[in-house]
N, C-alpha and C positions, 0 to 999 in steps of 0.2 A: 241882281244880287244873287251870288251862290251858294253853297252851305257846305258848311266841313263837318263830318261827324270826326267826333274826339270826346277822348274820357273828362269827366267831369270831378268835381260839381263846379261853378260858376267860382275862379281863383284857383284853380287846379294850376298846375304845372303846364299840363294841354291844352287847357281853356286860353294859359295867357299867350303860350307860344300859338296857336289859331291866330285868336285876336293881333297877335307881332305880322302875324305872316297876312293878315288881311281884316284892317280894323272894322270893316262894313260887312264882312261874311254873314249870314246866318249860321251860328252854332250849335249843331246839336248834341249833346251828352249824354255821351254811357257811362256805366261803368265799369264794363269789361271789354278788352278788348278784340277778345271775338265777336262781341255784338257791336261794334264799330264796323270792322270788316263785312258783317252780316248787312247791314245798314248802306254802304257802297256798292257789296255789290247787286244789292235788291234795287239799287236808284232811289234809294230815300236821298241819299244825298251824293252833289258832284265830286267833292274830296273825300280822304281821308283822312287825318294825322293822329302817328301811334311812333311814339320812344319805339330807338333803336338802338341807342349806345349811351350811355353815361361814363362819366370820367371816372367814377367811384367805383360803382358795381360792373363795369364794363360793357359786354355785349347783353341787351336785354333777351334772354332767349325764347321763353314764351312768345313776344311779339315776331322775332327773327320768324319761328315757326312758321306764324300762322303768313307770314308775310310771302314769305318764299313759296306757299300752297296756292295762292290766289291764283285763280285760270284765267282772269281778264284784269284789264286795266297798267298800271305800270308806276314802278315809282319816279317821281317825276324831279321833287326839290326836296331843302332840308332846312328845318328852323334848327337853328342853335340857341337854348337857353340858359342865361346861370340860374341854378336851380338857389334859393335862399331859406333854408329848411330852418324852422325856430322849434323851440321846448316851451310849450304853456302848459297851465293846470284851471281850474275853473277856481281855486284861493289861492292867490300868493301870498294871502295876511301868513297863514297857517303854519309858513316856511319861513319865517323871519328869524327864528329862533329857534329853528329843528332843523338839521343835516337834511338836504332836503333828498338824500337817497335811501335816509331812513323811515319816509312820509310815503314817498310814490315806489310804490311794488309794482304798480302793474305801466305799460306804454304802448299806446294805441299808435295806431300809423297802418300807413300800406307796405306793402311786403318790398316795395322796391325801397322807399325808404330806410326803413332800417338797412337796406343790404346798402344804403350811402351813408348812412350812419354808424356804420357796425364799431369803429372807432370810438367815436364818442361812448357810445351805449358801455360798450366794454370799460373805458375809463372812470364813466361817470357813475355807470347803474348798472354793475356787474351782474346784482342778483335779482333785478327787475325783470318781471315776466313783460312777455312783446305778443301784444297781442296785435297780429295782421288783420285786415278788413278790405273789402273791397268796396263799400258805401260807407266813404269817410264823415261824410255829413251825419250822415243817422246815427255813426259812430258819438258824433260831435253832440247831435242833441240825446241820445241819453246818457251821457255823462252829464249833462246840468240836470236833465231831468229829474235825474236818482243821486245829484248831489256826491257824486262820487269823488271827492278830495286827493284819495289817494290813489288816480287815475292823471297820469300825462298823457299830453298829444305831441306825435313832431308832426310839423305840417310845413306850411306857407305860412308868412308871418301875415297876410292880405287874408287866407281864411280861417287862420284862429282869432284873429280879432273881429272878422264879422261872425262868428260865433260867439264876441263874449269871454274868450279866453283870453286870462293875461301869460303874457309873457314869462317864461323865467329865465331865458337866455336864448338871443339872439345869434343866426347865423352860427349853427354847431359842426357845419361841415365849408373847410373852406376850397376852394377851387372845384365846387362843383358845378358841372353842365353835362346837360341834356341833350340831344341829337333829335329831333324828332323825323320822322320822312311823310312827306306830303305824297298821297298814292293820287293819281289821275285816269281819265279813259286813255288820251292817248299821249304816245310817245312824245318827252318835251324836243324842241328843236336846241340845236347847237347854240353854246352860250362864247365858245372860244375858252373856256374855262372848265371844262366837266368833266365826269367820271361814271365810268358803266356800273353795273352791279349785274351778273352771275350766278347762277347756282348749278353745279351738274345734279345731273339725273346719281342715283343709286352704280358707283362704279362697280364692274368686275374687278377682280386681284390682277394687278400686275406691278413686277417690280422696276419702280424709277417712274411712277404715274405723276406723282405730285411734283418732282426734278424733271421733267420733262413738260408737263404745262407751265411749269414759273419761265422755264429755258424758251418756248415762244415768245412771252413778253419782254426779257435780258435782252433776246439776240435785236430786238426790234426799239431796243429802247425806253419800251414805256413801264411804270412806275407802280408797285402796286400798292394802294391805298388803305387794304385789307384784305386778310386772308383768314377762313376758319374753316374748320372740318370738323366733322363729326359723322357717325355711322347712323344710318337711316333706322328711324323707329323699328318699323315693319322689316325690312328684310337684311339690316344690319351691315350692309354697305356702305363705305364711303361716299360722303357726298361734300362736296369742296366748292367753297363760296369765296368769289373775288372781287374786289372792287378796287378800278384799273383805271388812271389817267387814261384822258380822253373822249369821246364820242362815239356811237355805235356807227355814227356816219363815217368815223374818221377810217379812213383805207387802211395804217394798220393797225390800228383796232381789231379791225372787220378781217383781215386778212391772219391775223394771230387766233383769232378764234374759231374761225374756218381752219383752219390749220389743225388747233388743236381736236376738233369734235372730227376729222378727217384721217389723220394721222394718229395720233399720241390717245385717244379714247378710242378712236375707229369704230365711230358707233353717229349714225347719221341722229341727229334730235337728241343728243346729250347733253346739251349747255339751252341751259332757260335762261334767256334774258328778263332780268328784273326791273331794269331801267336804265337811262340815261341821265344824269341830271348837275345842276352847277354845281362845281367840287366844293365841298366845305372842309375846312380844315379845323380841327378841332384844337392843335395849339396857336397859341398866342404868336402872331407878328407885329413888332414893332417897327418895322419897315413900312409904308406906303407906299413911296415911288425912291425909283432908281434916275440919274439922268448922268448921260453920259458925253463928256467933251472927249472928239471923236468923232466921226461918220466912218471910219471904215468900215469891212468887214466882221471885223471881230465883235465893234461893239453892235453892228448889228443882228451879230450873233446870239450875245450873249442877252439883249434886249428882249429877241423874241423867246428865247426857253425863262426869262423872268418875266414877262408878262405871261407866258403858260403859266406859272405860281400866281399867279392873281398880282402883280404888281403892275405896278405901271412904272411905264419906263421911256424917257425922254431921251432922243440921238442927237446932239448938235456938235456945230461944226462949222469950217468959214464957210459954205455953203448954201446949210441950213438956212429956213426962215424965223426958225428959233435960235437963238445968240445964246452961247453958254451963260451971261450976263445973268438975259432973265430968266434961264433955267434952273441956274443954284435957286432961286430963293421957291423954287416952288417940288421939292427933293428934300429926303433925308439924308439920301447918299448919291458922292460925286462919284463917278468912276473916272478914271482920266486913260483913258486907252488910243495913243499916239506913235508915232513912230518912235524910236528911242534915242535918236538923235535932236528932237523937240520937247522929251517930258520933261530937262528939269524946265527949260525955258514955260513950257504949259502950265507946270503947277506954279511958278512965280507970278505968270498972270493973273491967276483965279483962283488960289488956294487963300488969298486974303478977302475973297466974299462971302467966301463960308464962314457961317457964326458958330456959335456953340450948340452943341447937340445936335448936328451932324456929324457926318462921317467924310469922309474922304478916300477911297479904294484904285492904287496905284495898280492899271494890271501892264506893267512893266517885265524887260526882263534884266534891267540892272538892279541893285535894290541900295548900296551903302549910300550913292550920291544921292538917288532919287531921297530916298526916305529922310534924308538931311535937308535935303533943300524942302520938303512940305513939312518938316519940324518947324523949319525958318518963317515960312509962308504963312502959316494958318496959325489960327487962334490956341490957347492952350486947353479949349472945355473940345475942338473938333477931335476925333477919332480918326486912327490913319490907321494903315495896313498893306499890303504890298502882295498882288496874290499876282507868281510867273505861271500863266498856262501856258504849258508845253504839249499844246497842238494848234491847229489851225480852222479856220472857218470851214475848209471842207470837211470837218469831222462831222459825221453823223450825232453822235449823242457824247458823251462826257467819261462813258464808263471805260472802267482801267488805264483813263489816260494820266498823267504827271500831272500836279502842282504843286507848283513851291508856294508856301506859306510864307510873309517876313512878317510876325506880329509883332509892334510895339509897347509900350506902357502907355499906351494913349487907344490900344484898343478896346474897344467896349461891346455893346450889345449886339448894336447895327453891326458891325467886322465879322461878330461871332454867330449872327443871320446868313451873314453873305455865305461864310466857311461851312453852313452846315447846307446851305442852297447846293453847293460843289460837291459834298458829302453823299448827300441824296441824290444824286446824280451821279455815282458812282467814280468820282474822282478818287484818283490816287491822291492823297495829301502828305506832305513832308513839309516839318515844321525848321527854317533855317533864323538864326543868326544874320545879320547885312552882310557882315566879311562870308561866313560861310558859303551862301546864296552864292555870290557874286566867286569865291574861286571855284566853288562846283560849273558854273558857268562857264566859266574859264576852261576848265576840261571837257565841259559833255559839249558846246556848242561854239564858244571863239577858238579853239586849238581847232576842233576838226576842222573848220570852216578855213581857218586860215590856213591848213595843210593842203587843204582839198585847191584854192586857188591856186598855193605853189606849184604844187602838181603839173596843174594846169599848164602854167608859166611854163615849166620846165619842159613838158612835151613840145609845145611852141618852139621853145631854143632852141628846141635840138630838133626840132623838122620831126617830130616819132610820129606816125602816121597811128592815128587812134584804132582804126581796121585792125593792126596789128601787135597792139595789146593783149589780145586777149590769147594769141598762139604762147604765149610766153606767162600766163599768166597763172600761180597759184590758185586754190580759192580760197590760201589765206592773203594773196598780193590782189585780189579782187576785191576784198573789201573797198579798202581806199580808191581805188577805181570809181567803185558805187556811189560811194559818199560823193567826190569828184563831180560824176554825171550830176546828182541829185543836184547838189548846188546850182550848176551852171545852167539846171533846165528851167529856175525857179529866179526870181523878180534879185535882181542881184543889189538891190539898193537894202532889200532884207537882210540879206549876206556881209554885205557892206558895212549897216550899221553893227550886226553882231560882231564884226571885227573892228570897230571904233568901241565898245564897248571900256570904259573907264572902269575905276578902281581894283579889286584886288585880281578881277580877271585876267586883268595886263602880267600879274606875275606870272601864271601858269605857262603864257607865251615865251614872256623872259626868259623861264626860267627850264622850260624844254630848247630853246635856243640856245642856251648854254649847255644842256646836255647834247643836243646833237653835235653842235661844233667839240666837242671832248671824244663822242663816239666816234667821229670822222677822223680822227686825228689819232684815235685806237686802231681803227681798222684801216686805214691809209699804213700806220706803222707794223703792223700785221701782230700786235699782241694779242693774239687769240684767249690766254689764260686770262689776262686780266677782262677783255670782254666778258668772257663765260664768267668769271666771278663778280661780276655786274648782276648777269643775269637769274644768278644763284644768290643774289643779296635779293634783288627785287621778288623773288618767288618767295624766299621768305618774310616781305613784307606782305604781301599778298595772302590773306587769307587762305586754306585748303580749301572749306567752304565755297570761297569767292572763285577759286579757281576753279572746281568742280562742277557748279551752274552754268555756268560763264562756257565753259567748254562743250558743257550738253547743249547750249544751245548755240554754240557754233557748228556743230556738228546736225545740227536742224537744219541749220542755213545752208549746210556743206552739200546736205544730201537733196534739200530743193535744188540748188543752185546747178545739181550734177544732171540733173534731169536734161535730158535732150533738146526740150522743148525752150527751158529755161536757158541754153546757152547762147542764141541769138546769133547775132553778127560781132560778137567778141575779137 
């Protein structure tokens, strides 16, 4: 059996999150929290637990302090508690029939309490003095002692009742929780789930220090969980505390922080490692598992960055040893990620075994028909949604790439989890309409796609030897070119289905078809005025704005593309 020291008395806050985190420990109690730390690291005892964050009063700073000073040992895990703070007095006869904020002047508690109560206190007992204590118990018994009436306690509702206090109102703070951190000798091993914790040493002044550590973790991916700063007691330096998706094992991790104490601090032994330990997240998921009908890539993709969030997440497929069947019923949310050519057929399979209070998440990139046919499919209490990412499994991380949104009136919580999952991960989001979705589709990905195989065709016809492209070519006629290659170097059944692609997308096709065959038939005729006044109509439907971006960043492309290096075998 091992023993935690933690603040007390016996129904404390600490005492019960100990007891959460290991019902058989031996507990020992202080009640400061320096003499906890004192107590670890003298070997009175193998743990520690000491509050780090509260939802109410935020970062506990005192503990932070003394936490980040300690020269051995490591933080290792974290209890999360909801804290249930009650209001008693030692009579509630007295207050039956008295305003009971004109009876109690004075309100005993510990100093972090009230700073979770400071709401109440203000509403309730404006001009009630608050007196702080750090031995809430001795607090506790002489207030019975000396009979003190017009004397409250906020406490725990489990130790004003084993003192004998009654009650005056229950639970005065709502949505509070406690953090606390379990300290250890040594470093915990990988849980597949964790987060480090950080402190730099006292920086020098330089400008872009704090934009240039966050720019190691962005360019690499990883997430940061927490950030604080503040200037060191003694010498009044910046000192910047982080806590970072991931494992001190994990390579980049380890390579971002090497990085940073090499580079960007340039000072060998300026980042303290505080710990490792299982990420805990302080808001509420109502999410447990993800399961996805599917085995491609994609949704293998997107499994492994949601089981990094602590979920769990099911891949099936005709493959599979797990049958989509019995995977709905053990999920709160389907994903249904297929080729596009098989999703509506997919969702009529299995969007009738989902019950009420799931979800259903189409990651599709048609949206009018799909979304219609899993209206038809599924029940009326199931949640649907339609999320187009616009990238692919070779993408490293998620940040600044496209997705289209399609929410419906059947979206609910679980949808509005998944969208803030994509959020935190740095997705671009755009919120579309079905029609909309589907003719923006139409433009950014079946028009190219279908020009780029014309193309194609057309060099074939005419025997154009592709070698000699490039002698003749703009690097505004290289574009299309580019696009061209990209396709033809890539899985053409992808290509294929974006160009089967059904509803309002078809018009865009249509409907540049009829425009080209009008321009052909302009410029065969050689009415050059009326072309130009085509083109001076379209410019001014074109935004200046839209044109002026647009152009700076062609002219990006213009100036890579001119590079020697980059013109290849054109």
């Amino acid at each position: 059996m091992f023993s935690i020291a933690t603040q007390g008395p016996i129904g404390s806050d600490s005492f019960q999150a100990a007891r959460q985190y290991a019902p058989d420990a031996r507990i020992l109690l202080f009640n400061r929290v320096s003499d906890i730390l004192a107590a670890f690291l003298a070997g009175d005892a193998e743990y520690a637990l000491v509050p780090v964050y509260n939802t109410r009063e935020g970062e506990i700073k005192e503990t932070f302090r003394l936490v980040t000073q300690l020269d051995q040992g490591y933080w290792i895990d974290n209890v999360v508690l909801p804290i249930h703070l009650s209001l008693g007095t030692i009579s509630k006869t007295a207050l039956t029939s008295t305003p009971v904020d004109t009876i109690i002047d004075t309100i005993i508690g510990r100093s972090s309490v009230f700073r979770q109560c400071e709401e109440y206190i203000d509403e309730h007992f404006p001009r009630a003095t608050l007196m702080s204590v750090q031995d809430i118990e001795a607090a506790l018994a002489d207030i019975r002692t000396h009979n003190k009436t017009n004397c409250a306690v906020i406490e725990s509702e489990d130790l004003l009742k084993k003192h004998g206090i009654e009650l005056i109102a229950r639970e005065v703070v709502s949505h509070n929780r406690t953090r606390f951190a379990l300290l250890g000798r040594d470093l915990a091993k990988t849980s597949g789930y964790d987060a480090t914790a950080f402190i730099t040493k006292p920086l020098r002044d330089r400008v872009g220090m704090l934009a240039d550590i966050l720019g190691e973790f962005t360019r690499r991916g990883i997430n940061i969980l927490d950030l604080q700063s503040e200037n060191d007691i003694k010498t009044q330096k910046l000192r910047i505390y982080i806590e970072a998706e991931g494992h001190i094992e994990d390579n980049l991790l380890r390579e971002a922080l090497a990085r940073i104490e090499k580079s960007v601090i340039q000072e060998e032994g300026s980042i303290k490692l505080l710990g490792s330990f299982p990420r805990v997240d302080m808001r509420v998921k109502q999410i447990r598992a993800f399961g996805f009908i599917g085995s491609g890539s994609m949704s293998r993709w997107f499994a492994g960055r949601l089981e990094n969030e602590g979920y769990k997440a099911y891949v099936t497929g005709r493959t599979t040893p797990l049958r989509p069947e019995e995977m709905i019923g053990k999920v709160d949310v389907v994903i249904i990620c297929v080729p596009i050519s098989v999703t509506t057929e997919t969702i009529r399979q299995y969007g009738g075994l989902l019950q009420d209070g799931q979800a259903l998440i189409l990651l599709a990139g048609e949206s009018e028909t799909t979304l219609n046919t899993a209206i038809e499919s599924t029940r009326p209490g199931v949640e649907l949604m339609l999320v187009h990412n616009l990238w692919g499994p070779q993408a490293m991380t998620m940040k600044d790439k496209n997705a289209a949104v399609v929410r419906t009136a059947r979206s609910g919580g679980f949808c509005s989890e998944f969208e803030a999952f994509l959020y935190k991960h740095g997705a671009e989001i755009f919120h579309d309409s079905p029609s909309k979705h589907d003719m923006l589709m139409g433009v950014s990905q079946k028009l190219p796609t279908t020009i780029s195989v014309a193309l194609a065709m057309t060099l074939a016809e005419h025997e154009i030897d592709t070698h000699d492209i490039g002698s003749h070519s703009t690097l505004t006629s290289l574009y299309g070119i580019l696009a061209m290659a990209r396709v033809h170097n890539q899985n053409p059944r992808t290509y294929a289905e974006i160009m089967a692609m059904s509803g309002d997308s078809r018009k865009i096709v249509r409907s540049f078809a009829k425009n080209l065959l009008h321009l052909i038939s302009l410029a065969e005729s050689g009415d050059i005025g009326q072309l130009c006044d085509i083109m001076d109509a379209n410019r001014q439907y074109m935004s200046p704005a839209f044109l002026q971006t647009r152009m700076k960043q062609a002219k990006a492309v213009d100036e890579l593309l001119s590079h020697s290096g980059m013109k290849g075998d054109w």
